[in-house]
N, C-alpha and C positions, 0 to 999 in steps of 0.2 A: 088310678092306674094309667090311664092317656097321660097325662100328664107328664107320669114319670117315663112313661117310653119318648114322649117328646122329649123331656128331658135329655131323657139317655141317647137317642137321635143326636139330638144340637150338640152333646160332647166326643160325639164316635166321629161327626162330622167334622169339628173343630179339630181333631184330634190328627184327623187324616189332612185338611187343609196342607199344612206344611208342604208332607210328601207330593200332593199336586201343583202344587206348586212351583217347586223346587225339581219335579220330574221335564227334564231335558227333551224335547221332541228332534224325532230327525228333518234336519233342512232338506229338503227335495233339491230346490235348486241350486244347492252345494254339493250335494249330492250326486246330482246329475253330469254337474261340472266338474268333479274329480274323477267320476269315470268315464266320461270323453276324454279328458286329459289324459290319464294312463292310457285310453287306446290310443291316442296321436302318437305317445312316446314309445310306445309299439312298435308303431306304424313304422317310426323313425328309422328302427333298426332293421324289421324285418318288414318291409322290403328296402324301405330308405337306402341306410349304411353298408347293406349287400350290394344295392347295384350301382351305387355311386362307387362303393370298391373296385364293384365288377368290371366295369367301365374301365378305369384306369389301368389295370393290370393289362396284361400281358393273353391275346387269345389263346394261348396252351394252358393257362392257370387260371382264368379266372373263375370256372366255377370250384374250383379249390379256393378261391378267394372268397366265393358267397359262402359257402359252405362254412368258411371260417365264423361268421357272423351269424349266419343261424344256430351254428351249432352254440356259442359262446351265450347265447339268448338262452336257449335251453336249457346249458348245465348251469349259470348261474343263477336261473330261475329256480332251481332247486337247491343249490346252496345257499339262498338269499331266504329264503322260509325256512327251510333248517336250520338256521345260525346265524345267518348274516344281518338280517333285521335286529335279531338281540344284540348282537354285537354293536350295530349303529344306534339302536335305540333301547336296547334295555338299560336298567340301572346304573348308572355313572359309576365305571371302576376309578378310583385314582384319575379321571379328568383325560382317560386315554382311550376307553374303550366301553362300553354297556356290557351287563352280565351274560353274554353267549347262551346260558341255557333258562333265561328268562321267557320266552318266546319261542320257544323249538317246533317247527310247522307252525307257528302264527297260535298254540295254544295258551291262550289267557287272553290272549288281546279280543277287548267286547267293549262293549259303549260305543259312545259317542266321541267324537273329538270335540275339541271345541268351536270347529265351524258347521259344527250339528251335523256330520254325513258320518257312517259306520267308523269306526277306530280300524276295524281290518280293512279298507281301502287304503290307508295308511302302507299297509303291507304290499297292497297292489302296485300302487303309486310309486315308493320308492326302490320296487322290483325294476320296475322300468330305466332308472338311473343307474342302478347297478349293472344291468344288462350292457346297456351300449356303451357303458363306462371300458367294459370287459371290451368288449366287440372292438372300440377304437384302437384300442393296442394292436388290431392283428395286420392295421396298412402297415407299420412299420413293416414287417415279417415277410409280408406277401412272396411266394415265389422259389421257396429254399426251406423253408421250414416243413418238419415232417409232423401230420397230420394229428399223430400221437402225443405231438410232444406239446402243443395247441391244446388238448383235451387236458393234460395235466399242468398247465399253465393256469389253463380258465377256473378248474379247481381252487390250487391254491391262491390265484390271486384276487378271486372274488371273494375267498373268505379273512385272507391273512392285511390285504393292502386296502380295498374297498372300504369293508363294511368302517374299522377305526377309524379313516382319515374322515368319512359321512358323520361319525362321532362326535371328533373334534368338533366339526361348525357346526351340525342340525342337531347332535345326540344330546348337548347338555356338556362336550368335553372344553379343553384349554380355549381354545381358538375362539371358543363362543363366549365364551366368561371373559376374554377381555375386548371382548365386541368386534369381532373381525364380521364383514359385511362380504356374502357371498347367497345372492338371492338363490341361483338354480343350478348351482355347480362348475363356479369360473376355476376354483382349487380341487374342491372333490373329485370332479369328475375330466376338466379339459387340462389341467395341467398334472393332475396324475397321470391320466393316460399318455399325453406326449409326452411327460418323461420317463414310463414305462416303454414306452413305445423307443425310444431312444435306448436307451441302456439296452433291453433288448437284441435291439439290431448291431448294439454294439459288440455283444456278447456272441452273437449268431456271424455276425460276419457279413462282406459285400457279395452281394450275387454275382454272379460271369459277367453278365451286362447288368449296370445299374442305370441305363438311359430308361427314359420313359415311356414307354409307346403305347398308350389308351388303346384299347380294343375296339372301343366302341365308345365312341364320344356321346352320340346323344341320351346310353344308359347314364354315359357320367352324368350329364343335365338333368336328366331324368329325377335319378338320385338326389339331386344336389335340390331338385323342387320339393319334393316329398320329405328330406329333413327340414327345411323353409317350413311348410304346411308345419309337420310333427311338430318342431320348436315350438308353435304356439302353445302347444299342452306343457311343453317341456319347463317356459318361462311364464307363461301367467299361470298352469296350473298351480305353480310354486308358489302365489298369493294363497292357498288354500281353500279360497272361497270363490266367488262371481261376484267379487267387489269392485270397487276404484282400483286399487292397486293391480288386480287382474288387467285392468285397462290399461292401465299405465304402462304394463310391462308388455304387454300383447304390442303398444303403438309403439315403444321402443327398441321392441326388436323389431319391426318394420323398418324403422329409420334407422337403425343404427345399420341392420344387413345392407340396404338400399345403398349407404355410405360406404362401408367396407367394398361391396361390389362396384362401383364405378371408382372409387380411388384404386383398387385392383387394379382394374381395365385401364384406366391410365397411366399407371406407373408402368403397366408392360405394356403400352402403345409405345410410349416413349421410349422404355429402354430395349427392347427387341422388338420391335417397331410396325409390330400388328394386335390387336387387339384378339384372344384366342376365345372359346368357348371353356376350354378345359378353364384356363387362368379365371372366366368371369365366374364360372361354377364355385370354383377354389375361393375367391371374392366370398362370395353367399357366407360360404362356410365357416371363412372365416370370421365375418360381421358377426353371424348367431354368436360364434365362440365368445365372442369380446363382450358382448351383451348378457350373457348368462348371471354374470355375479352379478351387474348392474340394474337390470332390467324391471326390480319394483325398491330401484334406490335413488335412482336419477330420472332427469328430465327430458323431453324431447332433445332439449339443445346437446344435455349431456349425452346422450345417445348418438346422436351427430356426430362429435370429436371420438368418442369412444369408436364408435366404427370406420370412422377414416382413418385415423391411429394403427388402426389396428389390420386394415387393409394393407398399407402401403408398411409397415414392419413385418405383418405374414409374408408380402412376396419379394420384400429382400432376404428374410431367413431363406425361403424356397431354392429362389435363384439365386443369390450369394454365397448365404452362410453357409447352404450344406456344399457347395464347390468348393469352397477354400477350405474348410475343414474335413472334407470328403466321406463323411458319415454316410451309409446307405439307409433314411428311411424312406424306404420304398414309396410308397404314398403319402408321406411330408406329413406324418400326423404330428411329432414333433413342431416344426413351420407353421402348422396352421392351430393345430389345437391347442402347443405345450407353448408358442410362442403369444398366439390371440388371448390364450388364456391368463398369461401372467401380464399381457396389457389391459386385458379384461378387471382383474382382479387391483390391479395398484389404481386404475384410471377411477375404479369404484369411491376410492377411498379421496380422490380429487375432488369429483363429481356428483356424490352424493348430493342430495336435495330434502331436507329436513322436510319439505312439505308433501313429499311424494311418501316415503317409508319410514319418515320417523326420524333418520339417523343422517346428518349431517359430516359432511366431506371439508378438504380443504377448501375449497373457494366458499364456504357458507361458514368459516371460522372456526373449522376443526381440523388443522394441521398434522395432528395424532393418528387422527384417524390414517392416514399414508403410509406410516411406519408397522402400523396394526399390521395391515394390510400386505406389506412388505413380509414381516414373521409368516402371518397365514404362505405365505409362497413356497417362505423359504425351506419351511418344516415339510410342504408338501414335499417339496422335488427331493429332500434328505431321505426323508420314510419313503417314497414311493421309489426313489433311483435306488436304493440300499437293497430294502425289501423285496424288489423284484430282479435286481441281479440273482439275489441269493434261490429265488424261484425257478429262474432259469437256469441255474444250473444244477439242481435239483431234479428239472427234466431232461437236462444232460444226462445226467449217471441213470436215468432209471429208462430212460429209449433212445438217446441223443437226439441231437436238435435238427441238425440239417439231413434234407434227403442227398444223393449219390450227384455226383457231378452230372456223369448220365442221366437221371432222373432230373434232373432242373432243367437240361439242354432240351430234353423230350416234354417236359412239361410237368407242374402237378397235376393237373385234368388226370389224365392217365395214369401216371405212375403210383398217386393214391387214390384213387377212384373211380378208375376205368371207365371214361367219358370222356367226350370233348364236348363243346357248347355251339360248334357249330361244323353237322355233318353236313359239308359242302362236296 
């Protein structure tokens, strides 16, 4: 009778081996590291992209201006777990979109990822993409747009433009299947937005005064430091893990911003012939931008070009392009994000480094890769300039877009929020 229970032991044992085997444990240090990462990307927006806006605007409007950016955090926070994460990542519809009601509030998603941290961090993580994704559209706007019409903007377009285009490159959709390279959102997220952010402003119209007058230049700096910090979560959390590749991206958005900000700074020494704080901030911003697609694809060296590049074409869109063509985005999200961004996004596909991410560019013998890279652009600015005109005037007909001539002259502080930001 021993015997046989030994027996029957060594096969109950054997039997379960497999399953312990085979059973997944969670990575602590993956773990840990993805959720510092969502909180950086937080951070980004709220307070980050609030007072780097606030700054820039106008002292009658700017806390209409953080306001914009808090509030776009919140509601997309809520359409991004209702809907938006299926959408980006549930089941592949036709190579355009994930099944919408596969994921509804984040139910079903459980396990592990495959970098051993929860599957629903997954949901946390790219909450925070979508958020500031939202939030960057609203510098075009700043100053003239009614506060109502912002709140149903951030609705439909966190769920209708967002979540699909996140689809295409990270869900499993087109863009991905023919390998288009887009580490942390050089198309998804900066080149959607500035050309959201465009159309927009174009739809809405120029404000009385379209000159620029910062309120307060050191919240601009301010800002401009804290999305620097943020970005770290934003581009090495995008490695997934606390790997090499994390590394890689964290030291290449150093160098690459480093570069974008001092070719900044010189290109407006020389041509309006003082070096500004606002312009060196604008620098910062624009380096991250240009660095996002690239940042676990390429090398330090590519980093380098990629943010000088991309310095010195953001502050001729700024100071040139939007003069001659007379476009009012208010705070140049266009300039810096939708123009860094698509220098960001083709310079990827130049740049790339087969030993850093796997995936090789033109100068390591894959000339393809450019043209990839090119489509991913092109598709963006189509679905995103289309699909957001049609949003905006959607919140035409249903509160209209601009406040009163009066109300802009006197401020949005007051006229929709009955504040000002500074009782002197």
């Amino acid at each position: 009778m021993r015997g046989l229970n030994l027996a029957t032991l060594i096969g109950l044992l054997a039997l379960a081996l497999p399953a312990f085997a085979g059973e997944q444990k969670i990575d602590t240090g993956n773990t840990a590291w993805m959720l510092i990462s969502s909180a950086l990307v937080v951070f980004m927006t709220v307070p980050g992209l609030a007072l780097f806006y606030g700054g820039l605007d106008r002292s009658k409007s700017v806390l209409n201006t953080i306001a914009m950016s808090f509030v776009a955090f919140a509601i997309v926070t809520i359409t991004w777990v209702a809907v938006g994460y299926s959408i980006a990542y549930g089941d592949d519809l036709g190579k355009f979109m994930g099944n919408p009601f596969q994921y509804v509030f984040a139910k079903g998603v459980s396990g592990l990822s495959d970098s051993g941290y929860p599957a629903l961090l997954d949901v946390m993580f790219q909450l925070t993409f979508a958020t500031i994704t939202t939030a960057l559209v609203s510098g075009s706007l700043v100053g003239r747009m009614k506060f109502s019409a912002w709140i149903i903007f951030c609705i439909l377009w966190s769920i209708i433009v967002y979540p699909p285009i996140a689809h295409w490159v990270w869900g499993g959709g087109f863009l991905s299947e023919h390998g288009a390279l887009d580490f942390a959102g050089g198309t998804v997220v900066h080149i959607n937005a500035g050309i959201a952010g465009l159309v927009a402003a174009l739809i809405l119209g120029k404000r009385k005064d379209t000159s620029l007058m910062p309120n307060n230049v050191p919240l601009v700096a301010l800002g401009a430091g804290i999305l620097w910090f943020g970005w770290f979560g934003f581009n090495a959390g995008s490695a997934l893990a606390a790997d090499t590749v994390a590394v890689y991206a964290m030291l290449n958005t150093t160098v690459a911003t480093s570069a974008a900000l001092l070719a900044w700074m010189f290109v407006e020494w020389m041509d309006a012939g003082k070096p500004t704080v606002v312009g060196i901030s604008s620098g910062i911003i624009a380096g991250l931008v240009a660095i996002t697609p690239a940042a676990g694809f390429v090398n330090p060296v590519g980093a380098l070009f990629i943010g000088a590049i991309a310095g010195v074409l953001a502050y001729l869109a700024v100071a040139k392009l939007k003069a001659s063509l007379g476009y009012d985005d208010a705070l140049d999200v266009f300039g810096i994000h939708g123009i860094a961004g698509i220098v960001g996004a083709i310079l990827t596909g130049v740049f790339a480094d087969p030993e850093v991410g796997g995936s090789a560019g033109l100068l390591y013998g894959n000339p393809g890769q450019v043209l990839i890279q090119v489509v991913g652009v092109i598709a963006t600015i189509v679905y995103s300039g289309v699909l957001t005109a049609i949003i905006v005037l959607i919140a035409k007909a249903l509160t209209g877009l601009r406040v009163s001539e009066e109300e802009e002259t006197e401020g949005l502080d007051s006229t929709q929020h009955a504040e000002k930001a500074y009782n002197l």
